[in-house]
Structures are given as structure tokens and as C-alpha cells.
CHARMM-style PDB file with segment names, atoms N, HN, CA, C and O in Angstrom:
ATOM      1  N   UNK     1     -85.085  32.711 137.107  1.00  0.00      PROA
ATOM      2  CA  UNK     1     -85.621  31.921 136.011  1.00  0.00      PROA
ATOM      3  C   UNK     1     -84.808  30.645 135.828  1.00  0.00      PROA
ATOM      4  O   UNK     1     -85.565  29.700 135.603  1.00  0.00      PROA
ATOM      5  N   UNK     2     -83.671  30.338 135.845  1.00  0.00      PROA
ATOM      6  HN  UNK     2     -83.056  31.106 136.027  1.00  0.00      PROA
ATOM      7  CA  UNK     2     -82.723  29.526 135.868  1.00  0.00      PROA
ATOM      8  C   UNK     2     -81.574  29.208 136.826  1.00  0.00      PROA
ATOM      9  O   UNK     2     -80.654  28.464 136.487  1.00  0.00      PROA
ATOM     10  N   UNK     3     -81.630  29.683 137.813  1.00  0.00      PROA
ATOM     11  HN  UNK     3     -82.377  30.288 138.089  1.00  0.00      PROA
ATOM     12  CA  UNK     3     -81.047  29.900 138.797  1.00  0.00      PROA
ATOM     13  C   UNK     3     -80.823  28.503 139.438  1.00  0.00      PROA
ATOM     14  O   UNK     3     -79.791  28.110 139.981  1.00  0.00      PROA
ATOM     15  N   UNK     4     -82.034  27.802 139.263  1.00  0.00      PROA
ATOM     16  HN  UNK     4     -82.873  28.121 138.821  1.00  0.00      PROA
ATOM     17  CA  UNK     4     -82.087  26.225 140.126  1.00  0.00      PROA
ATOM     18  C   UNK     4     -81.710  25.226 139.105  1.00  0.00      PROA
ATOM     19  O   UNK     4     -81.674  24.025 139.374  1.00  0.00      PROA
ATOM     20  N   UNK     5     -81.380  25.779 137.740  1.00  0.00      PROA
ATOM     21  HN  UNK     5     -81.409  26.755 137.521  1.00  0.00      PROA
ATOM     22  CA  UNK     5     -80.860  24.755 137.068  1.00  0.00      PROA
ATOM     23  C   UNK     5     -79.770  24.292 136.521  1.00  0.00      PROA
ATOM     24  O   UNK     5     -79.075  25.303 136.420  1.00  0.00      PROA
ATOM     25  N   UNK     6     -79.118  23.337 136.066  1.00  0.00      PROA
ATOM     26  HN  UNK     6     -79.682  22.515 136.149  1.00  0.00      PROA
ATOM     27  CA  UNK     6     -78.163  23.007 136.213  1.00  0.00      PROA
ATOM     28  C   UNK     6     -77.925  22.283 134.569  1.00  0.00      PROA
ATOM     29  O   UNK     6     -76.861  21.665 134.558  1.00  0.00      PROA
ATOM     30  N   UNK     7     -78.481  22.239 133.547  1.00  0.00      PROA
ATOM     31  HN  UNK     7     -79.345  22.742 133.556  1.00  0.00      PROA
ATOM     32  CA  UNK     7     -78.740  22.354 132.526  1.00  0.00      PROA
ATOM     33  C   UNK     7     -76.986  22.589 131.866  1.00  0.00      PROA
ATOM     34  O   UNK     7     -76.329  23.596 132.125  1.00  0.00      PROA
ATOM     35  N   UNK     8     -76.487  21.464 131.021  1.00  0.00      PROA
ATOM     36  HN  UNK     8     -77.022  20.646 130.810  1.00  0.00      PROA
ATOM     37  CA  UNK     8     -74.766  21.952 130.394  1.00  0.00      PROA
ATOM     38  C   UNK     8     -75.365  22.883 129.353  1.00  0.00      PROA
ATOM     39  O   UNK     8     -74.606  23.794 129.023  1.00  0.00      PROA
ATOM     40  N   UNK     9     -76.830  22.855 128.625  1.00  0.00      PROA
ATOM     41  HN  UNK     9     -77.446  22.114 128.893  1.00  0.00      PROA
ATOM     42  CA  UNK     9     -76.771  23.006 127.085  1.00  0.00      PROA
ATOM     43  C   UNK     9     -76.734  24.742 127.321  1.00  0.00      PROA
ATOM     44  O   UNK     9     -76.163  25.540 126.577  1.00  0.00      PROA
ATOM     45  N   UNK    10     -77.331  24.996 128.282  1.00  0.00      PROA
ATOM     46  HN  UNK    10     -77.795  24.348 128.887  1.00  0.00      PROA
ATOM     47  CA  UNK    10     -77.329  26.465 128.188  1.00  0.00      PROA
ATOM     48  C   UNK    10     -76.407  27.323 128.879  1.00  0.00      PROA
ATOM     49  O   UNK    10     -75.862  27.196 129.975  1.00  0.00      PROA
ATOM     50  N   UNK    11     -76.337  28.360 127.874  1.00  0.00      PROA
ATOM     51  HN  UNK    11     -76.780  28.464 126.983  1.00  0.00      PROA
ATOM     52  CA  UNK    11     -75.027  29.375 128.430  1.00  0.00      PROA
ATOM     53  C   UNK    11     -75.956  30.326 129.277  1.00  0.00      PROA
ATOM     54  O   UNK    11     -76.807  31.040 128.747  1.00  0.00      PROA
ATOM     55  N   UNK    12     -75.772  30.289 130.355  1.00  0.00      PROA
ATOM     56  HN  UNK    12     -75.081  29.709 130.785  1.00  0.00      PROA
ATOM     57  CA  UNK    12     -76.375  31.635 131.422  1.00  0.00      PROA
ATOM     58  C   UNK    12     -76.060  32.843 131.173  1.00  0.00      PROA
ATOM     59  O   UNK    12     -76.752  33.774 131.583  1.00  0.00      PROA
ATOM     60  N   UNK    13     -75.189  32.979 130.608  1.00  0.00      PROA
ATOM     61  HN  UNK    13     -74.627  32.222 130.275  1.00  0.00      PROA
ATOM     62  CA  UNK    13     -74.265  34.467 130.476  1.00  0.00      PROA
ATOM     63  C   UNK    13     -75.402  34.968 129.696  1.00  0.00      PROA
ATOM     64  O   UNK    13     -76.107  35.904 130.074  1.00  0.00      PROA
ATOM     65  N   UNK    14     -75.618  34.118 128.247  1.00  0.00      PROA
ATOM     66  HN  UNK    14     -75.045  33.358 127.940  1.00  0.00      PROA
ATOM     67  CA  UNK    14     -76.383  34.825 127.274  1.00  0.00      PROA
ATOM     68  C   UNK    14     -77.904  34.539 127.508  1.00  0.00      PROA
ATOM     69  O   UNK    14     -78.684  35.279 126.908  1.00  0.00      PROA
ATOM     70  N   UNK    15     -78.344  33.702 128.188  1.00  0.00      PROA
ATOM     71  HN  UNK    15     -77.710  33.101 128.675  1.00  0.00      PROA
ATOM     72  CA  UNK    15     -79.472  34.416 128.752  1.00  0.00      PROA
ATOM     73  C   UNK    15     -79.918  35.298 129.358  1.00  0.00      PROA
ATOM     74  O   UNK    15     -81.024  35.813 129.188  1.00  0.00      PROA
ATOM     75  N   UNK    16     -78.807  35.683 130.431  1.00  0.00      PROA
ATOM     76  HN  UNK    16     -77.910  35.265 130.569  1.00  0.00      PROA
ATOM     77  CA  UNK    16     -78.980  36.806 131.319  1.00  0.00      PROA
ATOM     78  C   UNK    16     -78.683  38.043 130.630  1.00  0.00      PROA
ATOM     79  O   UNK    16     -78.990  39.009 131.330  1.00  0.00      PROA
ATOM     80  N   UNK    17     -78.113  38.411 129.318  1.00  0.00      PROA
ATOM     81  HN  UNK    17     -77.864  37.626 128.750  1.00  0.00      PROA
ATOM     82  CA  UNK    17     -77.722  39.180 128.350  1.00  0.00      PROA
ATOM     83  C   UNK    17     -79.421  39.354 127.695  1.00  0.00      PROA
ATOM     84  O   UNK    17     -79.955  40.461 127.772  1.00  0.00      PROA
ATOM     85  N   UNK    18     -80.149  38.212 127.087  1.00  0.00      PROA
ATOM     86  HN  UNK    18     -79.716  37.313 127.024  1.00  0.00      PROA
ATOM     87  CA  UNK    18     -81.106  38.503 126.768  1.00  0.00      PROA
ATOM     88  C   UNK    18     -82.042  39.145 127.161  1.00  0.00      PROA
ATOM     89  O   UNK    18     -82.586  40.081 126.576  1.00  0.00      PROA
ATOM     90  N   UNK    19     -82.437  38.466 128.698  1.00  0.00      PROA
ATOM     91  HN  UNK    19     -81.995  37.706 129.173  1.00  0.00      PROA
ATOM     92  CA  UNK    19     -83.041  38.905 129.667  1.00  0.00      PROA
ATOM     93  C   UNK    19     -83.187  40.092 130.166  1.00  0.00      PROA
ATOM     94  O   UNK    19     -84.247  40.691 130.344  1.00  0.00      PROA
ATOM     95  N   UNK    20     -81.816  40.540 130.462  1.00  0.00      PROA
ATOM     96  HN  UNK    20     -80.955  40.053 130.317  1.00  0.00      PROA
ATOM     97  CA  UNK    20     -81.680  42.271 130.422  1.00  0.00      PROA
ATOM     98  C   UNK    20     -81.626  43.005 129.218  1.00  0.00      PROA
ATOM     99  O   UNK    20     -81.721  44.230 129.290  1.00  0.00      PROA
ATOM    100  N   UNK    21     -81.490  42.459 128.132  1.00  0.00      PROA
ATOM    101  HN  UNK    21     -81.413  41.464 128.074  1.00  0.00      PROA
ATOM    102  CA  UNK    21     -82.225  43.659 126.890  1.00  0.00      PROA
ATOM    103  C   UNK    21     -83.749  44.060 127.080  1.00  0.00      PROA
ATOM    104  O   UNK    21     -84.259  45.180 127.116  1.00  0.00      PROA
ATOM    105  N   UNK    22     -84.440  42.529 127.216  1.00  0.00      PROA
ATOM    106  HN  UNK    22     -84.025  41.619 127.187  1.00  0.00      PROA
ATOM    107  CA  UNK    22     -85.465  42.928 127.260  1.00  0.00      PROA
ATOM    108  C   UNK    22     -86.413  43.305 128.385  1.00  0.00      PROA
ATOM    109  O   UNK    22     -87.595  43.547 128.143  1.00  0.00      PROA
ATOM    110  N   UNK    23     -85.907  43.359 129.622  1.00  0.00      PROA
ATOM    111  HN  UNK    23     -84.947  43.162 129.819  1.00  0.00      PROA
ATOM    112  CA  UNK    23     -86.218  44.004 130.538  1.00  0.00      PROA
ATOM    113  C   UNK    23     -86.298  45.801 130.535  1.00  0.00      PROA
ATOM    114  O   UNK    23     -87.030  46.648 131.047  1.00  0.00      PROA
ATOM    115  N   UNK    24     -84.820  45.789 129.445  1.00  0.00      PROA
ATOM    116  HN  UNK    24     -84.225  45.101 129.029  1.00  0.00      PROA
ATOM    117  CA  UNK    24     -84.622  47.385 129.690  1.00  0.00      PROA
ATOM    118  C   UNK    24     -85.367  48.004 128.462  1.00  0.00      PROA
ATOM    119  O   UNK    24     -85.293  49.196 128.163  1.00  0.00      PROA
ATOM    120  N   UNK    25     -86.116  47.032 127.759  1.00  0.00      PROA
ATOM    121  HN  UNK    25     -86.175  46.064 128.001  1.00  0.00      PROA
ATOM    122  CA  UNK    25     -86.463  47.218 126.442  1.00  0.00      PROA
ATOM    123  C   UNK    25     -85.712  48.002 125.520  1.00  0.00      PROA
ATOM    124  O   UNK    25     -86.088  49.106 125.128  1.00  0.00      PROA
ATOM    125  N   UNK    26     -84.486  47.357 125.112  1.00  0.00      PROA
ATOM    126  HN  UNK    26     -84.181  46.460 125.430  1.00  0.00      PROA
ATOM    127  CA  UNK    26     -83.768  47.495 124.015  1.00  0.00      PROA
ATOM    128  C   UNK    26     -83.905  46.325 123.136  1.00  0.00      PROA
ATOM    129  O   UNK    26     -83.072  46.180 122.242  1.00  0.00      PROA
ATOM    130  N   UNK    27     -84.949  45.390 123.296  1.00  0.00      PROA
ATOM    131  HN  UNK    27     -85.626  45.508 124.022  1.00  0.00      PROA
ATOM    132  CA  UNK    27     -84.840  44.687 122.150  1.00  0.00      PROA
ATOM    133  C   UNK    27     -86.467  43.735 123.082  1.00  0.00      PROA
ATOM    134  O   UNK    27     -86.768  43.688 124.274  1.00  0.00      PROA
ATOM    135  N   UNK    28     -87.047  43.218 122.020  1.00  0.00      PROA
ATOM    136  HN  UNK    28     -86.802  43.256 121.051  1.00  0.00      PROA
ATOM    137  CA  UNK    28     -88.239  42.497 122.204  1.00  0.00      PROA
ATOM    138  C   UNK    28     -87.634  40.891 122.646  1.00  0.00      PROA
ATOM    139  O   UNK    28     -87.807  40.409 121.526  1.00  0.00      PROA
ATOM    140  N   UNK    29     -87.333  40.285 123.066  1.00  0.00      PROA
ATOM    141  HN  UNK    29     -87.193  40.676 123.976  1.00  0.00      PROA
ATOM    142  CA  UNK    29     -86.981  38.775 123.091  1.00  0.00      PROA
ATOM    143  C   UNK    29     -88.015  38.432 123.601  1.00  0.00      PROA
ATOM    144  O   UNK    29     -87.624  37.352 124.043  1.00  0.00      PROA
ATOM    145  N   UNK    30     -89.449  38.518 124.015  1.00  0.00      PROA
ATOM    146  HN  UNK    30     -89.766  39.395 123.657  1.00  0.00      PROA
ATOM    147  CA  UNK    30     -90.030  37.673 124.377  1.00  0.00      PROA
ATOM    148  C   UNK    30     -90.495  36.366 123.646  1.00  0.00      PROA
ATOM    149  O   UNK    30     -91.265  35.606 124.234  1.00  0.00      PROA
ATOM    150  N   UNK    31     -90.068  36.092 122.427  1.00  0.00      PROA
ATOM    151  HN  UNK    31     -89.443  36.709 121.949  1.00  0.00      PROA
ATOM    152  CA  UNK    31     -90.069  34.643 121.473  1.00  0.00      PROA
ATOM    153  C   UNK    31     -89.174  33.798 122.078  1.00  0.00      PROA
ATOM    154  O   UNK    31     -89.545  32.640 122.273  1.00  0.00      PROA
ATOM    155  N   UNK    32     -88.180  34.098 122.384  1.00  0.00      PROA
ATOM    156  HN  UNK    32     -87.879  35.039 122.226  1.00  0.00      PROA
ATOM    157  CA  UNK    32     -86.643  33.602 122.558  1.00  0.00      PROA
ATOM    158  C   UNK    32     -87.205  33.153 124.401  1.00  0.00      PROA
ATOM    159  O   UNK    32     -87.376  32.044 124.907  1.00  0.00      PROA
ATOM    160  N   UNK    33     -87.345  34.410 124.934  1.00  0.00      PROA
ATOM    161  HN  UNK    33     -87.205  35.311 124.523  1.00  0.00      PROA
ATOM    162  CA  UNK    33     -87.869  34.009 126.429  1.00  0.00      PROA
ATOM    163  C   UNK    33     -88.822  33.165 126.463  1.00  0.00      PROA
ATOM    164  O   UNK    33     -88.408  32.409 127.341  1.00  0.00      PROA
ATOM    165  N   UNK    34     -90.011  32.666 126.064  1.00  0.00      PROA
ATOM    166  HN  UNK    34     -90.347  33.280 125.350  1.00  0.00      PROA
ATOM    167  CA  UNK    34     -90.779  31.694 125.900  1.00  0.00      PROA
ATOM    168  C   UNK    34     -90.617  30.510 125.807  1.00  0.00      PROA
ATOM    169  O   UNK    34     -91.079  29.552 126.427  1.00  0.00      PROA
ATOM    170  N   UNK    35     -89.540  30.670 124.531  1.00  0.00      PROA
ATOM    171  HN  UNK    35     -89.165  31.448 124.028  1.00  0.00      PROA
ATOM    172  CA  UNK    35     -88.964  29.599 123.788  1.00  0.00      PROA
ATOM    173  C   UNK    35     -88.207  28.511 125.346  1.00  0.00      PROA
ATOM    174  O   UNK    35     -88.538  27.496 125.959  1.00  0.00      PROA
ATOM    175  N   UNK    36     -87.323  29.297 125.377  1.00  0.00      PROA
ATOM    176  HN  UNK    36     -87.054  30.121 124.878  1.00  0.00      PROA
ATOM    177  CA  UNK    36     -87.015  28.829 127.176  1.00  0.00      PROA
ATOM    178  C   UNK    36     -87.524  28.586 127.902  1.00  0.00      PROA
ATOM    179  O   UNK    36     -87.408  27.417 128.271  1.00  0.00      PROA
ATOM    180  N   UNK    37     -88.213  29.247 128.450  1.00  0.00      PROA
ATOM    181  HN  UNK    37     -88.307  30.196 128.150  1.00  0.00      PROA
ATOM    182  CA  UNK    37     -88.932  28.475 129.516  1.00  0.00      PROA
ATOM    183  C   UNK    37     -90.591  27.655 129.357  1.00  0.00      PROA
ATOM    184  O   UNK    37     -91.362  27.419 130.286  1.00  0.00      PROA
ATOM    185  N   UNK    38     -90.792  27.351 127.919  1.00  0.00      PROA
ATOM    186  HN  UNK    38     -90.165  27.543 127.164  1.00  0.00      PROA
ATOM    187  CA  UNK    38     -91.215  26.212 127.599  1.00  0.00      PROA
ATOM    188  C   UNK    38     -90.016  24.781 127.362  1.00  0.00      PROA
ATOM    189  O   UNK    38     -90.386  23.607 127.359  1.00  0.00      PROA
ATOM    190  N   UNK    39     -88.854  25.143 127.214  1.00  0.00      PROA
ATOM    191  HN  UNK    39     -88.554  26.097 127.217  1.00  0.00      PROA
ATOM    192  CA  UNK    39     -88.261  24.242 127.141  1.00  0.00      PROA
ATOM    193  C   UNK    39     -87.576  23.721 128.516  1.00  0.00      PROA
ATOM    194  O   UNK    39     -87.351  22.529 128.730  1.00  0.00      PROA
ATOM    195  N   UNK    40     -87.309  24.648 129.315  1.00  0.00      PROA
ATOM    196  HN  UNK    40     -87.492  25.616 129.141  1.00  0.00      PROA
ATOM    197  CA  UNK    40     -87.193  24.658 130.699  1.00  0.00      PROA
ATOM    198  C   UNK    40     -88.001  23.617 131.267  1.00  0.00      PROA
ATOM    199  O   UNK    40     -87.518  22.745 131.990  1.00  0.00      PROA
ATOM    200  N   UNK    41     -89.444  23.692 130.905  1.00  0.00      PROA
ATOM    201  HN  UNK    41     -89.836  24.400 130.318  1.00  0.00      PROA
ATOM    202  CA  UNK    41     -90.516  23.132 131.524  1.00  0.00      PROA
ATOM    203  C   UNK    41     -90.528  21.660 131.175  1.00  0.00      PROA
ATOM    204  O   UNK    41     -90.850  20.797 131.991  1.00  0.00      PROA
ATOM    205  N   UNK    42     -90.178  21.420 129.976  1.00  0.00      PROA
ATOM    206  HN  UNK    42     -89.916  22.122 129.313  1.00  0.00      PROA
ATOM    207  CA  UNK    42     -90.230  20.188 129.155  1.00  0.00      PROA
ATOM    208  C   UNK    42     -88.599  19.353 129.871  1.00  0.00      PROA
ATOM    209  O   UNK    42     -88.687  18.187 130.255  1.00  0.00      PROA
ATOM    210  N   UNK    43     -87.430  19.991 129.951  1.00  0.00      PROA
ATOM    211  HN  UNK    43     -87.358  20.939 129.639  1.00  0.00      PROA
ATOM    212  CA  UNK    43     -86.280  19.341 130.299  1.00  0.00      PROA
ATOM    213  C   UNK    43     -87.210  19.153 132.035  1.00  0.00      PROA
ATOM    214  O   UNK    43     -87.875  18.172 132.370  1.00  0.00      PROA
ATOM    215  N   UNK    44     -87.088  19.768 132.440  1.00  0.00      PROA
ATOM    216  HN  UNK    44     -86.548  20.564 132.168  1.00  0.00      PROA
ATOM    217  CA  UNK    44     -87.832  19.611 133.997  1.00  0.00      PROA
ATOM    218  C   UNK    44     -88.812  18.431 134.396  1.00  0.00      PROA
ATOM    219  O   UNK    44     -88.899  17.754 135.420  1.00  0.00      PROA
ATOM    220  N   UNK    45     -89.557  18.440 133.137  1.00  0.00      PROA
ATOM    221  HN  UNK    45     -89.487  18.991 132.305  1.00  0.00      PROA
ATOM    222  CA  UNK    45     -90.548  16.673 132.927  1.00  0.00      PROA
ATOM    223  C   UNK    45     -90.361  16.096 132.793  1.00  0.00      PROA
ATOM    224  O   UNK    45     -90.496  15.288 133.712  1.00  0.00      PROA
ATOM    225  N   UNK    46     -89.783  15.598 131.522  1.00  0.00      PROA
ATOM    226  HN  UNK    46     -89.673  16.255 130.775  1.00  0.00      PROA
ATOM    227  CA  UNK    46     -88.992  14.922 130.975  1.00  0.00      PROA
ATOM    228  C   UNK    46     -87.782  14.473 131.790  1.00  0.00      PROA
ATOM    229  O   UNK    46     -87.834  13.340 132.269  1.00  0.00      PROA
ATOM    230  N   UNK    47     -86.872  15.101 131.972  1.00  0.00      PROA
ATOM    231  HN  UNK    47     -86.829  16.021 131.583  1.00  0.00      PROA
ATOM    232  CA  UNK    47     -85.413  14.693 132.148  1.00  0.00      PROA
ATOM    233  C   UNK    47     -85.322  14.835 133.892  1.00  0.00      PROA
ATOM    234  O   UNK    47     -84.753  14.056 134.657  1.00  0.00      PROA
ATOM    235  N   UNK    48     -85.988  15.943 134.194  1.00  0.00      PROA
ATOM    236  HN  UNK    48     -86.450  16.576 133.572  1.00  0.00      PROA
ATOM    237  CA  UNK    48     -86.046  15.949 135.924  1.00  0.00      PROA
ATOM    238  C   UNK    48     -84.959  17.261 136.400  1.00  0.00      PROA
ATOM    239  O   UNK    48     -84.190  17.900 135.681  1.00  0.00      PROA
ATOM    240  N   UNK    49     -85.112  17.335 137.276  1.00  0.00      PROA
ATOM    241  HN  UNK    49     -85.736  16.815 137.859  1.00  0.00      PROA
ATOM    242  CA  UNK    49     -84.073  18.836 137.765  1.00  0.00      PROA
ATOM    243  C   UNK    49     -82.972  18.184 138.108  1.00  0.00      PROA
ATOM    244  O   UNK    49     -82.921  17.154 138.780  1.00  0.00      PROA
ATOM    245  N   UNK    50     -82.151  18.738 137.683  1.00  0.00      PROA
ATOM    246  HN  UNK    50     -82.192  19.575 137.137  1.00  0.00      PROA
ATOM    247  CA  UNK    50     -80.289  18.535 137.845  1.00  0.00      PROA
ATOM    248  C   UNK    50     -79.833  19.136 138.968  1.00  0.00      PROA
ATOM    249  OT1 UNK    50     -78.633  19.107 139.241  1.00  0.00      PROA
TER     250      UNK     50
END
């Protein structure tokens, strides 16, 4: 999901923390996951891949 990006604002750690809650479903984040990679999409247009 983020792997190709290079982005300072985001901490990977705690995405990948999110990511695996809600994979293992201990917690719903799919708002939070969205939230990302609509914004993902928008830095990617906008600003271009790093």
C-alpha cells in the first residue's frame, strides 16, 4: 500500500500497526484506511511520487 512511497508526513510503523489490526480484525479501521489512501491518491496527483 505504501511501500513505493516516500511521503516524510507519514509514520509507516503506525500504519502498518493499523493495517494489521484490521486485517486480524481486532479493530475496524477501515475510515482511517480510506482516509489514506484517498489521500495517497491526492499527494500522488497533486504533488507526484517521491
Amino acid at each position: 500500500m505504501i511501500d513505493d512511497s516516500n511521503i516524510p508526513l507519514l509514520d509507516k510503523t503506525l500504519i502498518l500497526k493499523v493495517w494489521n489490526q484490521h486485517q486480524s480484525a481486532a479493530s475496524d479501521n477501515s475510515n482511517k484506511l480510506w482516509a489514506l489512501l484517498m489521500f495517497l491518491d491526492w499527494y500522488r496527483q497533486r504533488v507526484g511520487r517521491s
